[in-house]
C-alpha positions in Angstrom: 191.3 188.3 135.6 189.4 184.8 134.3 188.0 182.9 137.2 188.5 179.9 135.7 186.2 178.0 137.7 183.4 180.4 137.4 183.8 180.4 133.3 181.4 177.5 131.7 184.2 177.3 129.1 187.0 179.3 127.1 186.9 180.1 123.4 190.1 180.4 122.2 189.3 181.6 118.7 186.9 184.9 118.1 187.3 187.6 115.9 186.7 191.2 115.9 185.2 192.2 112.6 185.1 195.7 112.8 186.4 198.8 115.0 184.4 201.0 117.1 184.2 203.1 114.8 182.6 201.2 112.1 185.6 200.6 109.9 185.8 197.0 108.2 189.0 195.7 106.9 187.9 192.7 105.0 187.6 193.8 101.1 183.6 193.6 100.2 183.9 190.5 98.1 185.8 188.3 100.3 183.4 189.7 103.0 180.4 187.8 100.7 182.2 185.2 100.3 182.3 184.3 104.1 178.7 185.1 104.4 177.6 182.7 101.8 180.1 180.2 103.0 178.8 180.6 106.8 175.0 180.6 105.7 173.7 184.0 106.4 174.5 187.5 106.9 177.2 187.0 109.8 177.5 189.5 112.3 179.9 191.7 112.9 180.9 192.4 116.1 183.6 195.1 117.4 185.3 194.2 120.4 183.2 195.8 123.1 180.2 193.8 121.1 182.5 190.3 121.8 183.0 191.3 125.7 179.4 191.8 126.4 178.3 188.6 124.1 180.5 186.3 126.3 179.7 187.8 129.9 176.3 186.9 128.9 177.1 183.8 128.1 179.3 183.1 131.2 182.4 182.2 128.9 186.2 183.6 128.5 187.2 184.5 125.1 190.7 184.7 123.3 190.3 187.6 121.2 191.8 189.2 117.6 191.8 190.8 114.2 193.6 189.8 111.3 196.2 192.1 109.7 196.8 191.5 106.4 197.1 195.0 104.8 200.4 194.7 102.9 198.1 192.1 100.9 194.7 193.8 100.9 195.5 197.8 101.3 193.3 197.8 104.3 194.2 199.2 107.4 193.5 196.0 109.9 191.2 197.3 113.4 194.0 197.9 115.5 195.1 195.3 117.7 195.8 198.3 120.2 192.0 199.1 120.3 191.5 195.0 120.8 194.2 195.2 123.6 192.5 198.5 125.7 188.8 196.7 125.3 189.8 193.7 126.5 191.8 195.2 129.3 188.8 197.2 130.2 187.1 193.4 130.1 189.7 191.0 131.9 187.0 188.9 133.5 186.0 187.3 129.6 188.7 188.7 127.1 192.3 187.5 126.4 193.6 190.0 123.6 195.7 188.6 121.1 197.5 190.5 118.2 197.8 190.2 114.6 200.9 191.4 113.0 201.6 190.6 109.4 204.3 189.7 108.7 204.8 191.1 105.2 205.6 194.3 107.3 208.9 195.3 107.3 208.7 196.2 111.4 206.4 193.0 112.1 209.2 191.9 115.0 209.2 195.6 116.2 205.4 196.0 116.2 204.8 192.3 117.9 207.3 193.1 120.5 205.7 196.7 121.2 202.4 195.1 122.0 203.5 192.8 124.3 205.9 195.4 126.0 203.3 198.5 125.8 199.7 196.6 126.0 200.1 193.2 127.2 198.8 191.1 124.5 198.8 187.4 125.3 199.7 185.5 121.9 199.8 186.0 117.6 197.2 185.0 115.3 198.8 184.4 112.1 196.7 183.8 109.2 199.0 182.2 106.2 196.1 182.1 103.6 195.0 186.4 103.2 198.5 186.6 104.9 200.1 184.8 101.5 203.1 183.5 103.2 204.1 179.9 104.5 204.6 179.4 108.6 208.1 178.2 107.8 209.4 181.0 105.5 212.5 182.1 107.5 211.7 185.9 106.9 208.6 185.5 109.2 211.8 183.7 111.9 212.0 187.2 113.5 208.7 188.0 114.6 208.2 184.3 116.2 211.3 185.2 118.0 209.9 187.7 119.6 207.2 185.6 120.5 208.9 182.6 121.9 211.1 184.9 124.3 207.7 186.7 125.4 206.7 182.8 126.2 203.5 183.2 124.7 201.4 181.0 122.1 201.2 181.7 118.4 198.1 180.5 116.7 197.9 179.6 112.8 195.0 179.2 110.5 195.6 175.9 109.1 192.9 173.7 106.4 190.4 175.6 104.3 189.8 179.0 104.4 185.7 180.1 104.6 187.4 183.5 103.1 187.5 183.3 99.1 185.4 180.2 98.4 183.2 180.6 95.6 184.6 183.8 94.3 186.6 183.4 90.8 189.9 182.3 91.5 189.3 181.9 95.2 189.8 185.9 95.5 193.4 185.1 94.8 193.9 183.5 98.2 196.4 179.8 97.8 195.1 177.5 100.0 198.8 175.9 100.1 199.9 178.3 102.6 197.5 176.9 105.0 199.0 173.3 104.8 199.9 172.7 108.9 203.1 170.6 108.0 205.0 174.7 107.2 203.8 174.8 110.8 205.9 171.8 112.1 209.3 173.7 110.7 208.3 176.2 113.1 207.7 173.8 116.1 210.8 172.2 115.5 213.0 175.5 115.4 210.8 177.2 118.4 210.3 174.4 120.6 209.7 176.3 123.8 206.7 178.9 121.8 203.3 177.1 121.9 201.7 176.6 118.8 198.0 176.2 118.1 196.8 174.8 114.9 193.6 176.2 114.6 190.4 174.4 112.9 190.2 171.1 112.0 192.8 170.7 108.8 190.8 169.9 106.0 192.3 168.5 103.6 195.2 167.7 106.1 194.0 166.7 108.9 195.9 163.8 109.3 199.0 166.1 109.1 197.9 168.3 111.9 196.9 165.1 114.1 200.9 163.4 113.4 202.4 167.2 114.1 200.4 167.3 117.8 201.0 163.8 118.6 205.2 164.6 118.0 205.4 168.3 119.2 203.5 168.1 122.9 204.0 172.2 123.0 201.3 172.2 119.5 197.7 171.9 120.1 194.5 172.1 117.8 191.4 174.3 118.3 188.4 173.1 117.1 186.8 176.6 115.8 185.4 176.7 112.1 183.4 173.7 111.7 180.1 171.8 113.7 181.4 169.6 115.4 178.8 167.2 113.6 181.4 167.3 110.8 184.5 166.2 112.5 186.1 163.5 111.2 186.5 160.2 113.0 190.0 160.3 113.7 190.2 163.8 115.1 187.2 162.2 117.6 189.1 159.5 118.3 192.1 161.4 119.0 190.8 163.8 121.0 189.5 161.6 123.3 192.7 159.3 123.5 196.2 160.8 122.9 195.8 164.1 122.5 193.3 165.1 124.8 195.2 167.3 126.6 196.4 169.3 123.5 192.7 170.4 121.9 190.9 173.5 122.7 187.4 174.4 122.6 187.1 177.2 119.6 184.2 178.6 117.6 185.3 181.0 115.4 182.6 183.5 116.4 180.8 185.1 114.4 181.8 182.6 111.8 180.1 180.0 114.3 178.6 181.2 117.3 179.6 179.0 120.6 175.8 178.1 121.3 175.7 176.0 117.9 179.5 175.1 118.4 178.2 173.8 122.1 175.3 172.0 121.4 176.8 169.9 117.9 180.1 169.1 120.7 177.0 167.7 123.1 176.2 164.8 121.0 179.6 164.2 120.0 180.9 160.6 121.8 183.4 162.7 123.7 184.2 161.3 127.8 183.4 163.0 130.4 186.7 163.9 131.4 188.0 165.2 127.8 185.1 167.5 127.6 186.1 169.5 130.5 189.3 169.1 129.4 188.8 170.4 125.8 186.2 173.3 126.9 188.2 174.8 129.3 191.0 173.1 131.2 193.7 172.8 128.4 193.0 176.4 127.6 193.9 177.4 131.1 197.2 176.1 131.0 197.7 176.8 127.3 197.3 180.7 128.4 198.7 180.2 132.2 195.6 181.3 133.7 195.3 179.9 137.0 199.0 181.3 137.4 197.2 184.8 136.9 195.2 184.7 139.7 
C-alpha cells in the first residue's frame, strides 16, 4: 500500500500511453499533435515503465488510459492490464479505469472493474470521448461509481490532443467546458469529482464549481505551473486549498518540471503539503488503507 508519509508527493494524473505489448491507441495524427503541442517527442511509457519512473522518484502515482474506441476504432490498453501492474506495484500506483461511455455496457464494464480488479476511480475524457459530463445517458455509469464511493476525474479546458491539426482532428472543445461537470455534482453529491487541469478558457467556472460543491477538487496536471493564472494561485492558497491536487500529466509533463515551476510559485508552506500530497490522501482514503 502507499506509505503516505514516506511518498515526497502523489500525482494524481499519469497516463499510460501504450501496452506491454507495444500497441498504441491514440490515432498517429493526434499522436503529433500532442508532441508538437508538448515540445518534443514525448515518451511513451506502458504501465510497468510509470511504476518504476515513480519508485525512483519516491512518489505515488494515480494511474490510467483513455478509452475512447467507439470514437477512434482503436482498441484502448486495457485498463485490466493497468489494474494487474499496479497491483503488482501498490507501494507507487493507484489504478484507475477508463470506460467510455459511448459503450453500450459502459455501467457493466465500470462496475466489473471495481468488483473483479479493484480499480480506485474513472477518468473520463469529454473531448476524444465527444460527449458532455451532464448527458443523462452517461447517468448510469456514474451510478455505478458513486455507490463504489470512488472519485471520477474529468478532463476539463483545452485539450493538448488535436491542436494544430485541420479542424482540431474533429475534437469540440465544448465538451470540455467544467460547468457540464457541475450537473453531475449536483445529481451525485456523495461521488467525488476532480476537475482536472487548470480550465482554460474556463477557469473561473471551475474555481465557482469547487468553491460551491466541497466533494469537487482541481488537479493541477497539464500546464507549468509558471502559467497559472492569478486567481487559481490565489485560490489555492485561500479557499480552496484543501480541494487542489498536485497532477502532472506525465508524460505530457514530467513531475520534475511540474515540481520545480510549483517551487517558485508564492504558494504557503502549509498549502504546499497540502496540494502535493495531503488532499490526495483523503481524496483516495489512503491513510484508511493502511
Amino acid at each position: 500500500m502507499i506509505d503516505v508519509e514516506r511518498v515526497r508527493a502523489i500525482d494524481v494524473h499519469t497516463h499510460v500511453e501504450v501496452a506491454l505489448d507495444g500497441h498504441d491507441p491514440m490515432p498517429p495524427e493526434l499522436r503529433e499533435a500532442a508532441d508538437r503541442y508538448f515540445r518534443g517527442n514525448v515518451d511513451r511509457p506502458n504501465a510497468e515503465d510509470v511504476a518504476a519512473y515513480y519508485r525512483e522518484r519516491e512518489m505515488a502515482c494515480v494511474v490510467f488510459t483513455v478509452d475512447f474506441e467507439t470514437r477512434s476504432g482503436r482498441p484502448p490498453v486495457a485498463n485490466e492490464e493497468v489494474a494487474r501492474v499496479a497491483a503488482a506495484n501498490p507501494d507507487v500506483m493507484i489504478p484507475f479505469a477508463s470506460v467510455d461511455p459511448g459503450r453500450p455496457d459502459a455501467a457493466e464494464r465500470a462496475q466489473r472493474l471495481i468488483d473483479e480488479h479493484a480499480v480506485r476511480g474513472f477518468k473520463f475524457h469529454p473531448n476524444i470521448q465527444a460527449f458532455f459530463p451532464n448527458d443523462r445517458s452517461a447517468y448510469p455509469i456514474y451510478e455505478v461509481i458513486a455507490a463504489a464511493g470512488l472519485p471520477a476525474l474529468f478532463h476539463t479546458g483545452h485539450s493538448g490532443i488535436g491542436s494544430g491539426v485541420p479542424g482540431g482532428g474533429g475534437l469540440r472543445l465544448k465538451y470540455s467546458n467544467p460547468i457540464y461537470v457541475d450537473d453531475v455534482a449536483a445529481d451525485f453529491p456523495n461521488m467525488p469529482i476532480v476537475l482536472a487541469h487548470p480550465s482554460f478558457p474556463w477557469q473561473d467556472e471551475a474555481l465557482s464549481i469547487a468553491m460551491h460543491k466541497p466533494e469537487v477538487f482541481i488537479d493541477l496536471s497539464g500546464w507549468s505551473p509558471k502559467y497559472f493564472p492569478p486567481q487559481l494561485i490565489q485560490y489555492t492558497n485561500t479557499l480552496l486549498k484543501h480541494q487542489i491536487l498536485f497532477g502532472s500529466d506525465y508524460p505530457m509533463i514530467t513531475p520534475d518540471r511540474w515540481l520545480r515551476d510549483f517551487e517558485q510559485l508564492d504558494i504557503d508552506d502549509e498549502v504546499r503539503t497540502l496540494v502535493l500530497k495531503e488532499n490526495a490522501a483523503r481524496l483516495l482514503n489512503l491513510r484508511n488503507d493502511s
